[in-house]
C-alpha positions in Angstrom: -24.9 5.8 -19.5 -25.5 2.4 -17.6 -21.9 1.0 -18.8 -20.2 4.3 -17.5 -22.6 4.2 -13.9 -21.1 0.5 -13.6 -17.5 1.2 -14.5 -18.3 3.9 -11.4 -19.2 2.2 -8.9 -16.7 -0.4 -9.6 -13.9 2.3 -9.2 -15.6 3.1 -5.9 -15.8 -0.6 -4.9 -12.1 -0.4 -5.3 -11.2 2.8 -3.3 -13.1 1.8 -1.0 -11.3 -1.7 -0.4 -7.8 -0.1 -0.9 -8.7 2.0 2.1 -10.1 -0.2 4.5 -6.7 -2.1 3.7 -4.8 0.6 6.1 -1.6 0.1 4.2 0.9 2.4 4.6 0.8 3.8 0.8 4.4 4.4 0.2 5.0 4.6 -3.3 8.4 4.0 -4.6 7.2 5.7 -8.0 5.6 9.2 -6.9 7.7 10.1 -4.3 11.3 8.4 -5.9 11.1 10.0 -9.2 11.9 13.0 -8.5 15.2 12.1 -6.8 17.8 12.3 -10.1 21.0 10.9 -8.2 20.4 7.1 -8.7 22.2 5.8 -5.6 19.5 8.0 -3.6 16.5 7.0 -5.5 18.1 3.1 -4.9 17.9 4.3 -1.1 14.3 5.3 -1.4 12.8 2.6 -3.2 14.9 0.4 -0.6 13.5 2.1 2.3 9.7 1.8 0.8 10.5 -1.8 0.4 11.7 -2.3 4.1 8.7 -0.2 5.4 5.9 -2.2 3.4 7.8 -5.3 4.8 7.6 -3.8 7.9 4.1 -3.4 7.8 3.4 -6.5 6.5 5.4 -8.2 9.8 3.1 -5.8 12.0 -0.2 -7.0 10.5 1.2 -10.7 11.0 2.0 -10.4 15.0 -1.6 -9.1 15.2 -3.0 -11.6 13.2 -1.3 -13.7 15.3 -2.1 -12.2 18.3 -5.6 -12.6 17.3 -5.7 -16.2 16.7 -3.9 -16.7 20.3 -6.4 -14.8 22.1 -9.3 -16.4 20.9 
């Protein structure tokens, strides 16, 4: 009972910090799969690539911005 409580709140822990990350959750596998021609499923994966990166660049300006403010 104690081992399963733990392995719990541990999931929780890491919900919790997955969504305070405010990440665009593309995922190439969910969403991709279910695309059978492969030079389409190439272009999705690409474009969840390019909109992570995207994201990524975004969170860097502000970070950025940030730093210059301060």
């Amino acid at each position: 009972m104690k081992t399963s409580a733990i392995a719990a709140l541990t999931g929780l822990i890491a919900l919790a910090g997955c969504a305070s990350w405010e990440r665009p959750y593309v995922s190439d596998e969910g969403a991709c799969d279910e695309i059978v021609d492969q030079r389409a499923r190439l272009d999705c994966v690409a474009a969840a690539e390019q909109a992570e990166d995207d994201w990524r660049e975004e969170k860097r300006r502000e970070e950025d911005w940030k730093d210059k403010a301060d």
